[in-house]
C-alpha positions in Angstrom: -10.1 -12.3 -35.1 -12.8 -14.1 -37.0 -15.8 -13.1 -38.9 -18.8 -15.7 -39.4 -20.1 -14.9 -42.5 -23.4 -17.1 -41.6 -24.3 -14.7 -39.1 -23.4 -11.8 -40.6 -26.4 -13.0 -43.0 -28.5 -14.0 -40.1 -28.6 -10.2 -38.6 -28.3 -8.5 -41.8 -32.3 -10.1 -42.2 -33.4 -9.4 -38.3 -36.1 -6.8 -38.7 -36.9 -4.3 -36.5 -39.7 -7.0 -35.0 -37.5 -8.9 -34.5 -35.6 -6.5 -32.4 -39.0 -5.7 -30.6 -39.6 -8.9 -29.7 -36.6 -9.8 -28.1 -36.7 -6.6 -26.2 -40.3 -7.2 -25.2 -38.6 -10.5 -23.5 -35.6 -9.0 -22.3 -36.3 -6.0 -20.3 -39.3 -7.0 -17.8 -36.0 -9.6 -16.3 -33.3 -6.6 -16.3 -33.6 -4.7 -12.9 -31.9 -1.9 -11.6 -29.7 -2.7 -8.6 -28.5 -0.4 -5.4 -26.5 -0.9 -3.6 -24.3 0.0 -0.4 -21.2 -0.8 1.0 -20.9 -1.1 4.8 -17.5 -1.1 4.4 -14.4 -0.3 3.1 -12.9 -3.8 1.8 -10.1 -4.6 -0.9 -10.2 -2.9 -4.0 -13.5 -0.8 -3.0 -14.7 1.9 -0.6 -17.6 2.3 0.9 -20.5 4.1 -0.6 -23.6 3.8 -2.8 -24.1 3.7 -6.3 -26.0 2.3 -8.6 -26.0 -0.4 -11.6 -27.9 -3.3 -13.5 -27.9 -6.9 -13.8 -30.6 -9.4 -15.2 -32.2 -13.1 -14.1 -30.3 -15.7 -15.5 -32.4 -18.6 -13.6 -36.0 -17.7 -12.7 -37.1 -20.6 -10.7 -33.8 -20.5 -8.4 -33.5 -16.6 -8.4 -30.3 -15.3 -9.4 -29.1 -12.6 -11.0 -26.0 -12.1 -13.0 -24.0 -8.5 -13.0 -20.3 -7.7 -12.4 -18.2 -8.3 -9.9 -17.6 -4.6 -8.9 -21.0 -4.4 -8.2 -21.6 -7.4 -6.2 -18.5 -6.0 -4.2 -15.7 -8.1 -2.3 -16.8 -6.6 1.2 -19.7 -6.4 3.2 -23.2 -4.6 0.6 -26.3 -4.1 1.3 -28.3 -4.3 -2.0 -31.6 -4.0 -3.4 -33.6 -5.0 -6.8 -36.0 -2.9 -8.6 -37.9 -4.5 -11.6 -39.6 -2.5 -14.5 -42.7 -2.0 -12.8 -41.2 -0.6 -10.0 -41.6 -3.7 -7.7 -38.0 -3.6 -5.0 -36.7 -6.6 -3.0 -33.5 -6.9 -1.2 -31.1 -9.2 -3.0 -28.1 -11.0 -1.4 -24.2 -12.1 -2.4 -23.7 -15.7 -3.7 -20.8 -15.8 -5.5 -18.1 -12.6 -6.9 -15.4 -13.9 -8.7 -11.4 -13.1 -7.7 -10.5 -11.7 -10.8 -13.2 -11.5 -14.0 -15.8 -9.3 -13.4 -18.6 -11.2 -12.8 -21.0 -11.9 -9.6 -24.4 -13.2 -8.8 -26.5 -11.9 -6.7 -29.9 -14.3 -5.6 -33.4 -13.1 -4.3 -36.5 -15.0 -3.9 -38.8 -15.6 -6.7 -41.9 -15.4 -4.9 -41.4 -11.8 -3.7 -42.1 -10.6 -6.8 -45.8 -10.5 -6.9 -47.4 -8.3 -10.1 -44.2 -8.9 -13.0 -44.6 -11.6 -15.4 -40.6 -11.8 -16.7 -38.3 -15.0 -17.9 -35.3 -15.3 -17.3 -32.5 -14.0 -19.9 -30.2 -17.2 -21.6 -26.6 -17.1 -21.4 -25.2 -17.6 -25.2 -21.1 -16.7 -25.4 -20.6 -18.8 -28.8 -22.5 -16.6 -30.4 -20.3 -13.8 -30.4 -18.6 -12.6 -33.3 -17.4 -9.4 -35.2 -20.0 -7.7 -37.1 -22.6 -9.2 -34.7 -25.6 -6.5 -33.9 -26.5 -5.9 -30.3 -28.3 -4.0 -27.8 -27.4 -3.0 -24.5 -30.4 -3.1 -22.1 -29.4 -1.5 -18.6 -29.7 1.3 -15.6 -27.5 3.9 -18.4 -27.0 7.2 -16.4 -29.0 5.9 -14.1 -32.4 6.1 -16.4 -33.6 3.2 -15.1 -33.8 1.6 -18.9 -31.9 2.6 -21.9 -31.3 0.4 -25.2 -27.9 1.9 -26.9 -27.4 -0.1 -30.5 -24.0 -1.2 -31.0 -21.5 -3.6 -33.2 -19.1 -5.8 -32.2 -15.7 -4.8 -33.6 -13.3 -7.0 -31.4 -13.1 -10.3 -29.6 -9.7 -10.0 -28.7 -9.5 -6.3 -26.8 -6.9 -6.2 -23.8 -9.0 -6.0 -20.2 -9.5 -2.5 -19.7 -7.2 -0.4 -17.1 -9.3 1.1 -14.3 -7.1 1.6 -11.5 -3.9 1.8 -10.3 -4.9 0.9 -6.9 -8.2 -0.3 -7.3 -9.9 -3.4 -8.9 -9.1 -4.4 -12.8 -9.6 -7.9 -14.6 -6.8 -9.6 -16.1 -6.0 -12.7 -18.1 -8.7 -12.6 -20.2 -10.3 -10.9 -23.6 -12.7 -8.2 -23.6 -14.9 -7.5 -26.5 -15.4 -3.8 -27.5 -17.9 -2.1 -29.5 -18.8 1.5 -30.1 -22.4 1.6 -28.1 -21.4 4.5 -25.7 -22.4 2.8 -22.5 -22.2 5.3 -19.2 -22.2 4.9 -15.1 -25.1 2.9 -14.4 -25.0 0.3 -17.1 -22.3 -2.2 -14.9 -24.1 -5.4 -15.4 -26.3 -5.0 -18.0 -26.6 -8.1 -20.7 -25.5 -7.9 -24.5 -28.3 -9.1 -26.6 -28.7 -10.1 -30.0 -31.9 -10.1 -32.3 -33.4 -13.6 -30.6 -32.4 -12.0 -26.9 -29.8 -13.9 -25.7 -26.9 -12.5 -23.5 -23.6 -12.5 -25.5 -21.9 -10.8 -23.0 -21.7 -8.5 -19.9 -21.4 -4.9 -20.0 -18.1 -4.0 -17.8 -17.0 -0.7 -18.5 -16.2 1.8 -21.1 -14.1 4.9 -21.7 -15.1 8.4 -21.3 -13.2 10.0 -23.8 -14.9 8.4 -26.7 -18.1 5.9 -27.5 -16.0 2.3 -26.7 -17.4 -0.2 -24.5 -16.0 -3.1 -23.3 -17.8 -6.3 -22.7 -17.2 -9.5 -20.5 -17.1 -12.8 -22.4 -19.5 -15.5 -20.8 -17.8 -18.5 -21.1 -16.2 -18.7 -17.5 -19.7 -17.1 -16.4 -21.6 -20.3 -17.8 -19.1 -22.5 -16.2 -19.9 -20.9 -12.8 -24.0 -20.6 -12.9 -23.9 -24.4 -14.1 -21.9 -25.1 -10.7 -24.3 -22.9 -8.5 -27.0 -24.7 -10.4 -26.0 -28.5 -9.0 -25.5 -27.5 -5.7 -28.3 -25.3 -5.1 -29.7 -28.0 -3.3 -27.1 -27.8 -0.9 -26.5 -24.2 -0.7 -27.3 -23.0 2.5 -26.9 -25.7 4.7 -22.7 -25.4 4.5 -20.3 -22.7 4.4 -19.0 -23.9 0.9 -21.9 -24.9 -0.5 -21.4 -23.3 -4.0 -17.8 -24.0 -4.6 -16.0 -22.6 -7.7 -12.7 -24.0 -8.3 -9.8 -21.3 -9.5 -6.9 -22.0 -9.9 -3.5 -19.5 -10.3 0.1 -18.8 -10.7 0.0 -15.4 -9.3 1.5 -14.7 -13.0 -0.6 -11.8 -15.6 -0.2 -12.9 -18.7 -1.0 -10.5 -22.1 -1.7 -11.4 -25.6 1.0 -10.1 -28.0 0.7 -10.8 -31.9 3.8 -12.8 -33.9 5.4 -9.7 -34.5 6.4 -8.8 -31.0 6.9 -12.4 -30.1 9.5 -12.3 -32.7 11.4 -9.0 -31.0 11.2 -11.1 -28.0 13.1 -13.9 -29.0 10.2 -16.5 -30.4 12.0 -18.9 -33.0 10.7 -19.4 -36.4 10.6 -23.1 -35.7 8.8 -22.4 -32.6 6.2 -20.1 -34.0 5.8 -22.6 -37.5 4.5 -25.6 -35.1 2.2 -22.8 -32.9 0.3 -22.0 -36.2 0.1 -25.4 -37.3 -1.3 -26.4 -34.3 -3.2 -22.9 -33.3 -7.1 -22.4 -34.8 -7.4 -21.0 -37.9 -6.6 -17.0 -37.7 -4.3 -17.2 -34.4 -2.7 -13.6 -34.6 -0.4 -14.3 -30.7 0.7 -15.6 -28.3 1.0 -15.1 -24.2 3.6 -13.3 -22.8 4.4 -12.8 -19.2 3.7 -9.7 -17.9 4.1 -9.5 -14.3 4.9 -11.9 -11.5 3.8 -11.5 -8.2 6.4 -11.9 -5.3 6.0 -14.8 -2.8 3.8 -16.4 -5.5 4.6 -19.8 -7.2 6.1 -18.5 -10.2 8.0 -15.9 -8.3 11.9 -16.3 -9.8 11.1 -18.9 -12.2 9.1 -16.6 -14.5 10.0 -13.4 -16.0 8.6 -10.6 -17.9 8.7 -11.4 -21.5 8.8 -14.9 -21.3 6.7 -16.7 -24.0 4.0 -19.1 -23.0 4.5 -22.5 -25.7 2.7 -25.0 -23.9 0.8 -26.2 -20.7 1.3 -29.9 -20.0 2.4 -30.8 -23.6 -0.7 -28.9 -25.1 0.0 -25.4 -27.2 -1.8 -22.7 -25.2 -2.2 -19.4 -26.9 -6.0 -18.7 -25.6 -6.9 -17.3 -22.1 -9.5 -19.6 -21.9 -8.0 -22.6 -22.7 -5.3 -21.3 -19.8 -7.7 -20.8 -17.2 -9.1 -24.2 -17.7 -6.2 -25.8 -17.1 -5.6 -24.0 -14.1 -8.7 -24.5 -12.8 -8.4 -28.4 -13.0 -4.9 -28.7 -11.6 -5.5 -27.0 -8.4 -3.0 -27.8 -5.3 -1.4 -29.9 -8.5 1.9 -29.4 -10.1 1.6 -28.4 -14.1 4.5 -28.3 -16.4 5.3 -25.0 -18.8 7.3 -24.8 -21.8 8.4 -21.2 -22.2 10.8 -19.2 -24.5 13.3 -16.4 -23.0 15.4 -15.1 -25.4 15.4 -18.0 -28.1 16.4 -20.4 -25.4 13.1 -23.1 -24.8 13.1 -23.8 -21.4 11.0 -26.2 -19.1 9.4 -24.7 -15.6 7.4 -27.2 -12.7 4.9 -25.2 -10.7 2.3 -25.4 -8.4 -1.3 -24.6 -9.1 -2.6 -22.3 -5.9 -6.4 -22.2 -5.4 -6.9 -18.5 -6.0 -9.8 -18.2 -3.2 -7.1 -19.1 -0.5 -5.4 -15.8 -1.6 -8.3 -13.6 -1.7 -9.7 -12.3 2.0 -12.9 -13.2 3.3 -12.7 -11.9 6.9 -10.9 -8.6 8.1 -10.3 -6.8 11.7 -12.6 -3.5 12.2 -10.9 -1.3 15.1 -11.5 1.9 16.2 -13.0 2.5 12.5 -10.1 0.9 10.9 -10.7 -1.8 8.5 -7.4 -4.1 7.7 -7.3 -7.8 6.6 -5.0 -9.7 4.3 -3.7 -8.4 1.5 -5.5 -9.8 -1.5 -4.4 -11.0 -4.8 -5.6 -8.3 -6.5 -4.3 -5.7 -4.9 -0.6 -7.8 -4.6 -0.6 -7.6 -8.2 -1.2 -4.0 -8.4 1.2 -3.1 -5.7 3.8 -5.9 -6.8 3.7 -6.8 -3.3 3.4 -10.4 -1.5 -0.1 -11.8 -0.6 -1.0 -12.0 2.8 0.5 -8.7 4.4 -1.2 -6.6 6.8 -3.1 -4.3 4.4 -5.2 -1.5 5.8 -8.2 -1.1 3.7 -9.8 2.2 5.4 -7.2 3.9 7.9 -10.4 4.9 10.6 -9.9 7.4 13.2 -7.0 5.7 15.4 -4.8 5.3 12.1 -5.7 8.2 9.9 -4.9 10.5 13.5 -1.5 9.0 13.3 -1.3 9.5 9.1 -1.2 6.6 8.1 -3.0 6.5 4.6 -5.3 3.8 2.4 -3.4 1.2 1.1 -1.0 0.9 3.8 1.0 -2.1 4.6 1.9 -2.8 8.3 5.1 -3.7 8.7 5.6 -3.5 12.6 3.6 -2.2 15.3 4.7 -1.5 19.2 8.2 -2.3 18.0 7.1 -6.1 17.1 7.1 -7.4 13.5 4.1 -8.0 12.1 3.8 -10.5 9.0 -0.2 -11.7 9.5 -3.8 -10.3 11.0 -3.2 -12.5 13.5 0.0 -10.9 14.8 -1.7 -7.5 14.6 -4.5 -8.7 16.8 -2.2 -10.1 18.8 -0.1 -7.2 19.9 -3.2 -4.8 19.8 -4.4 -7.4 22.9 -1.6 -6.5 25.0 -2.2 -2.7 24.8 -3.9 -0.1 27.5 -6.0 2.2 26.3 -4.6 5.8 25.7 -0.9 4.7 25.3 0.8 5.7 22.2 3.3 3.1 20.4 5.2 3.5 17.0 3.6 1.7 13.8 6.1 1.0 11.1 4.4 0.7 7.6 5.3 0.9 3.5 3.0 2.6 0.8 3.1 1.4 -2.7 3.9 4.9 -3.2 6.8 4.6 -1.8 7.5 1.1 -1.3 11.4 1.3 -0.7 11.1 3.7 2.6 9.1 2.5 5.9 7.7 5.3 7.7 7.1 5.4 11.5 4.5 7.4 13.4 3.5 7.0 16.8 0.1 5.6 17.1 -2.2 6.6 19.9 -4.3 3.9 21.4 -8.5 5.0 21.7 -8.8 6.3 25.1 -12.4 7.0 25.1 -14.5 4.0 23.2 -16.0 6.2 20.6 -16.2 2.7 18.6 -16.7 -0.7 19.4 -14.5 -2.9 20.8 -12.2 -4.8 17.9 -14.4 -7.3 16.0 -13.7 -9.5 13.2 -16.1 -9.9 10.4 -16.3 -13.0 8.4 -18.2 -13.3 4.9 -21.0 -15.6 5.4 -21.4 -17.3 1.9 -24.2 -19.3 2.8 -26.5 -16.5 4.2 -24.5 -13.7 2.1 -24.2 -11.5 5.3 -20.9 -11.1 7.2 -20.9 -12.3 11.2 -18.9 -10.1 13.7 -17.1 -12.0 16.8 -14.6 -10.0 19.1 -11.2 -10.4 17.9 -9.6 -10.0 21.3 -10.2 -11.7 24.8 -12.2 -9.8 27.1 -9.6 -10.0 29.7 -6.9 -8.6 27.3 -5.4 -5.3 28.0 -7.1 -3.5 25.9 -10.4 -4.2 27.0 -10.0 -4.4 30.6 -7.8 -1.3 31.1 -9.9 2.0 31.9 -9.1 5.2 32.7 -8.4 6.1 36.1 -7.8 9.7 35.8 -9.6 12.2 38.0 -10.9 13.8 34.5 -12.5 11.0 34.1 -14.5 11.1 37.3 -14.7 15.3 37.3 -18.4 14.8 38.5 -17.2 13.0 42.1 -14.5 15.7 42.6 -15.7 17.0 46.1 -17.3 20.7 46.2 -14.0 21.7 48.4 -11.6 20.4 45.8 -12.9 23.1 43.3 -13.9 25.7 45.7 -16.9 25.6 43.9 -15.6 26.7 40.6 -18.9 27.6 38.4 -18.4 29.4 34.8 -19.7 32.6 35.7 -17.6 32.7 38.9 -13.9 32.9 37.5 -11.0 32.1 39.8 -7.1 32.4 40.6 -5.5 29.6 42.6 -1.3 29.6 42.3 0.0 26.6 43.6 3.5 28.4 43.7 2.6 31.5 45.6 1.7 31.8 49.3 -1.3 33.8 50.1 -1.5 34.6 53.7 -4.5 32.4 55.3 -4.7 30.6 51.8 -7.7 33.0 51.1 -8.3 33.2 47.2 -9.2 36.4 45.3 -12.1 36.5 43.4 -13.9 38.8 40.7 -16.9 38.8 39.2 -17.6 40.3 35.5 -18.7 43.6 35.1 -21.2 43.4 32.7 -21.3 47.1 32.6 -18.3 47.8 31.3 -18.4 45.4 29.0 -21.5 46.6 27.2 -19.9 50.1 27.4 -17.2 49.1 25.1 -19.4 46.6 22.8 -21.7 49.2 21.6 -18.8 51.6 20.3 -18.5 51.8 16.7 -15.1 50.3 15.5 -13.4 52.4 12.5 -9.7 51.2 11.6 -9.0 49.0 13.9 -5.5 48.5 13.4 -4.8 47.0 17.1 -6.2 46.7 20.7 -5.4 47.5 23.9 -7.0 47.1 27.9 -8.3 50.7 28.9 -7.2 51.5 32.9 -11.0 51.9 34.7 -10.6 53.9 38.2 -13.5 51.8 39.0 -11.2 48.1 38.5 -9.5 46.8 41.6 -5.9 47.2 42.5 -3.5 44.6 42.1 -4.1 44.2 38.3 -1.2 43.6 35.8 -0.8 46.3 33.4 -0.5 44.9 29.7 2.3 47.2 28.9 4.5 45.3 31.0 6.0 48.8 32.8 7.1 47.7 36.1 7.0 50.9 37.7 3.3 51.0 37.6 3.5 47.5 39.2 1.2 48.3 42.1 1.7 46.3 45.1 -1.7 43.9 45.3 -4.7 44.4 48.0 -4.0 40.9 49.2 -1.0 40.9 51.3 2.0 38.6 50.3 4.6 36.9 52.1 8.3 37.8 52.0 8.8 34.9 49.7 6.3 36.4 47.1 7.8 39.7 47.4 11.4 37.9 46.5 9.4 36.3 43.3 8.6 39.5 42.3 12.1 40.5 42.2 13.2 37.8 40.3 10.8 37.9 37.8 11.7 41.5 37.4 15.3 40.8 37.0 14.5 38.0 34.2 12.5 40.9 32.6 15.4 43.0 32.2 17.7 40.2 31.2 15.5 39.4 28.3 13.5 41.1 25.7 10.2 39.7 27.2 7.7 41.8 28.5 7.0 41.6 31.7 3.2 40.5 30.5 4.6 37.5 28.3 6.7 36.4 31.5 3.9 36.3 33.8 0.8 35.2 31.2 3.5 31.8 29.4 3.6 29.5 32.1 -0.3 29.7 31.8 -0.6 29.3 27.9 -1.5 25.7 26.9 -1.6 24.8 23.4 -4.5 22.4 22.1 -4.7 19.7 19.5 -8.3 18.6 19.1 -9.1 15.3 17.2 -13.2 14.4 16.1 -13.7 11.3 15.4 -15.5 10.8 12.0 -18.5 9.6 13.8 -19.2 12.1 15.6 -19.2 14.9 13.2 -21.9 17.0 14.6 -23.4 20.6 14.8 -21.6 21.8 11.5 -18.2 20.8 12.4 -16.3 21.2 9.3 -13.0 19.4 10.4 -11.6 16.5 12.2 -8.5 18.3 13.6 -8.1 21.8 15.2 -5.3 23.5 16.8 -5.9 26.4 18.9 -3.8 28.0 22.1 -5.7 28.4 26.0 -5.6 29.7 29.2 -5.2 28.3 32.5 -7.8 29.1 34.8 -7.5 26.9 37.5 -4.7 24.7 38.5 -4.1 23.0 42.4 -2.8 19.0 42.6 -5.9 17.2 42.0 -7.8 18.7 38.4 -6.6 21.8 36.1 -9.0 23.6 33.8 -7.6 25.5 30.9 -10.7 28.0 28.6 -10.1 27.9 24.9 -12.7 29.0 22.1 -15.5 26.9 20.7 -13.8 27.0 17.0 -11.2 24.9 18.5 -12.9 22.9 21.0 -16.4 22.7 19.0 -18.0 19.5 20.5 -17.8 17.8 23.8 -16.8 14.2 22.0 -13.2 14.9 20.9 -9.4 13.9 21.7 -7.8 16.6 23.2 -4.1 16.7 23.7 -2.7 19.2 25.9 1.0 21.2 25.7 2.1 23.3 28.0 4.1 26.6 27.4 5.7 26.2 30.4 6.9 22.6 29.9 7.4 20.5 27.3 5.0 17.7 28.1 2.1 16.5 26.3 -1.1 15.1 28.5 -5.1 14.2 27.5 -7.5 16.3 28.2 -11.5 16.1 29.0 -14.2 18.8 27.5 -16.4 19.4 31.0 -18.1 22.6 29.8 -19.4 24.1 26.1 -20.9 27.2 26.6 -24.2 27.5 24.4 -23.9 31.0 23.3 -20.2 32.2 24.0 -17.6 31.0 22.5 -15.6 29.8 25.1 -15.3 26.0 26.5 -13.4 24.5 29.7 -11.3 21.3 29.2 -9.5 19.7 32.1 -7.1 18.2 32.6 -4.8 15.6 35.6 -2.0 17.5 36.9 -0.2 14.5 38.0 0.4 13.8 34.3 3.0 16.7 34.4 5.0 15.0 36.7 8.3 17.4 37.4 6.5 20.0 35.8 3.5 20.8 37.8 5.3 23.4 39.6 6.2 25.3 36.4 2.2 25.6 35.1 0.9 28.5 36.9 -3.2 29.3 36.6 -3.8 33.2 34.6 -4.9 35.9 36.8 -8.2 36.9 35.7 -9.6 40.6 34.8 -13.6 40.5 34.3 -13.0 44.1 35.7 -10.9 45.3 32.4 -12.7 46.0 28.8 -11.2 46.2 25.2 -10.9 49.0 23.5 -10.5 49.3 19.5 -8.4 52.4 17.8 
């Protein structure tokens, strides 16, 4: 940690006019950026918030602000200068680890601002150096916070344990209290100059922490010489990075020594080292599958790159940088014992995703390298960004890795996509995957295929750097199985059901038809509701209600179930039976008294159905306040071509759900359609393909109904 005396001088003489006319410069070219993710992608989720950034080239029109801002997926941003003028403003470049991006926009869409453009000066950072911090604070549009540099040399800031964070590199930190909304805004000093890039901060306390500019320089100079080309090719503005898939801290001599560092060893490192070298670089982590997975550990000591003492991140990264696809040579130190380690230098974009699959709301893509690191998993894997409907119904959470799927390993998208092809719609296949959580247990669930296309077909989206938007393409052939398979259930075509097939089954018309019985002439009994009654009962005042019961009406019709299950007052029904019924009857009344079931629960559980409704996030309308509901229903109807259970509107409350179907008196679980919401009563009518029962069609029986009966409360 150095201190230049010289400009300790230099601010200790800046004058507060000097500070106002530096600002006067500075914050006409700061603007206050929105901005939207479409997407849930890598490290971030989608949503909108709000931050800064500033023009660092006028005449080309880009603007500089961090790379958690920018975002690694799909954003839809927008620019607002001082005076309140907004254009939209576009991705160029985000960088794979630091936090830096650059957003461009064109010049001559700003038609009433005079403003300059803000110059990029890293050298001139130093401790004891007086700023200002010029930036969207709390969302204020513009706030100056006064601050000092006190270090050069700060560890990169933590964030998240399963989010983005910057590594291999210094931070600078100084006390100027910056809050959400500043992300992006530029570090002046008296002559307004950007020293560095506000990045973050900590809530429990005034510390801010500050992106050095020298990799940041490096990259605008490249966009700057091919600008001319950019746009017409995909790589136009090409930033070479280079890794080891290795994090690397900065420890001083003193823990280098508990590590093993030799005297000799850190004599020559001084020697050679700038004047006031307090470290050196330590391995951290490794990441598996990477190119210094097994030949690097943690706590090895970093001595030298190619015959050259590194102790800097920056001199690290530049090496890196200019040796990619190239083979380096490191001289290390693990436990007193020098060692000499080959390895290869990996472009870092090849590792870091720029496409991903979207199905049935689903984002997943290749795991990145940031998120390998955090995980301490291999680069590449199946990562599932944003779980959607179709995987989040299954639980399957964020961060998930893939591991098989429809009992086939799966290593790449590609042999995701591929299995997904071979798929109908509606079936339901396990899904093997791992959670960081829990990274030493796969869990299986069984994943249920869209039946219904409440979203669009698979697609994969592919970052277009030259246009800064991202281009959808269907990620499956249209003859796959997926997409030409359609449902060929009779739910599914309940509107072409002939009249006859229903016997013209309306709502307010309620019917019995048992399969398993034999009416004589096949006649079918129906009721109507007595509305009467009803009201009769509803207008009653209700005091201590501690249970319910149906009150007998000499005016209902015989052949009505008591619910007290007392088979003496079993009354022989108006519609005459076969002998065959009549032997029914005796059987169920012999299972009665072999069991302590009622003979109600006997006769009403082969027409209970139990529901599990599933709303896709989409479609979360009218109020509804969940995506999953379970609730039990009635059969109302049941013969060989449709079924119809009634259940209430709090389970069932829109038309555009999943509905899964079990059966009391099976154990079979089939799909059900929503054909009817009532608009004032709270009742709806799902149906449902009897054929999906198979063997057990003959055990579901449809619920004989009593409009005739009331409730009465005591």
């Amino acid at each position: 940690m150095e201190i230049d005396l010289v400009q300790q001088c230099c601010e200790s003489s800046a004058t507060a006019e000097d500070w106002r006319r530096a600002l006067t410069t500075v914050v006409p070219a700061v603007v206050v950026l929105r901005t939207t993710a479409a997407r849930a992608f890598d490290t971030e989720v989608a949503g909108a918030s709000c931050a800064t950034g500033f023009v660092v080239d006028k005449s080309r029109g880009i603007i500089l602000t961090n790379r958690h801002v920018v975002k690694p997926g799909p954003v839809v941003a927008e620019a607002m200068f001082v005076n309140r003028e907004e254009i939209p403003v576009y991705p160029v470049y985000r960088d794979p680890v630091h936090d830096f991006g650059f957003f461009r926009f064109d010049p001559e869409a700003i038609k009433f601002l005079s403003y300059e453009e803000i110059p990029l000066a890293p050298e001139v950072t130093s401790v004891g150096l007086e700023i200002r911090v010029v930036g969207n604070d709390s969302g204020e549009k513009v706030s100056i916070l006064a601050g000092t540099l006190a270090r050069l040399d700060r560890e990169a800031p933590q964030y998240k344990k399963d989010g983005y964070n910057d590594f291999n590199t210094f931070y600078i930190q100084a006390a100027s209290g910056t809050k959400g909304g500043s992300s992006g805004s530029p570090v002046i000093d008296c002559q307004g100059r950007a020293v560095a890039l506000n990045a973050g901060s900590k809530s429990s306390s005034a510390s801010a922490f500050f992106l050095p500019l020298e990799r940041v320089v490096r990259a605008l100079d490249l966009i700057k010489k091919n600008w001319d080309a950019f746009g017409s090719h995909l790589d136009a503005v090409k930033i070479p990075r280079g890794t080891l898939q290795v994090t690397f801290l900065h420890k001083g001599f003193d823990e280098t020594r508990r590590l093993g560092l030799s005297s000799e060893t850190e004599k020559v490192v001084r020697n050679v080292s700038s004047l006031g070298e307090t470290g050196m670089l330590v391995v951290d982590s490794v990441v598996p599958g990477g190119p210094a997975h097994k030949k690097l550990e943690p706590g090895d000591i970093l001595i030298c790159i190619n015959g050259e003492v590194v102790t800097q991140f920056l001199k690290l990264e530049t090496l890196l940088d200019d040796s990619i696809n190239g083979e380096i040579e490191l001289q290390i130190e693990r436990g007193g014992i020098s060692l000499i380690v080959k390895l290869m230098v990996e472009d870092l974009h090849s590792i870091t995703p720029n496409y991903f699959l979207e199905v049935s709301g689903a984002v997943v893509h290749p795991l990145s390298y940031q998120q390998a690191r955090n995980f301490r998993f291999n680069c590449g894997l199946v990562y599932v960004a944003e779980p959607g409907y179709m995987l989040s119904r299954a639980g399957v959470p964020r961060h998930s890795i893939i591991k098989k799927f429809a009992g086939e390993a799966i290593s790449k998208l590609e042999d995701l996509i591929e299995v997904l092809a071979k798929l109908s719609r509606g079936s339901r296949v396990p899904l093997e995957y791992v959670s960081y959580l829990d990274r030493h247990r796969n869990k299986s669930v069984l994943v249920t295929i869209d039946r219904h296309e409440w979203y669009a077909h698979p697609q994969i989206y592919s970052r277009n750097d030259n246009t800064g938007f991202w281009t959808a393409k269907p990620a499956i052939p249209p003859d796959s199985m997926l997409l030409s398979s359609r449902l060929h259930s009779d739910i599914t075509q309940i509107n072409s059901i002939p009249v006859s097939a229903t016997r013209n089954y309306v709502p307010g018309e309620l019917e019995h038809h048992n399969c398993n019985g034999k009416w004589e002439d096949d006649c079918i009994k129906k009721q109507s509701i007595d509305h009467k009654a009803l009201e009769g009962s509803c207008t009653d005042d209700v005091k201590n209600v501690s249970k319910k019961r149906y009150r007998e009406d000499s005016t209902c019709s015989e052949g009505s179930i008591l619910s007290n299950g007392n088979i003496d007052e079993y009354k022989e029904p108006v519609l005459r039976q076969t002998s065959s019924s009549e032997n029914n009857d005796l059987s169920v009344k012999m299972a009665v008294s072999a069991t302590n079931a009622s003979l109600a629960e006997q006769v009403i559980q082969p027409a209970l159905v139990m529901f599990e409704v599933h709303v896709p996030p989409s479609c979360m309308l009218d109020g509804v306040h969940s995506q999953h509901f379970f609730g039990t229903g009635v059969i109302i109807y049941h013969s060989e071509i449709i079924g119809l259970a009634v259940v209430d509107r709090n389970t069932v409350a829109v038309s555009v759900s999943d509905v899964i179907l079990s059966f009391a008196a099976f154990p079979v679980e089939i799909p059900g359609e929503v054909v009817f919401l009532h608009p004032l009563h709270n009742y709806a009518i799902v149906a449902y393909d009897p054929s999906g029962l198979g063997a057990g069609a003959t055990n579901v029986h449809a619920a004989t109904l009593l409009p005739g009966r009331c409730i009465e409360m005591y």
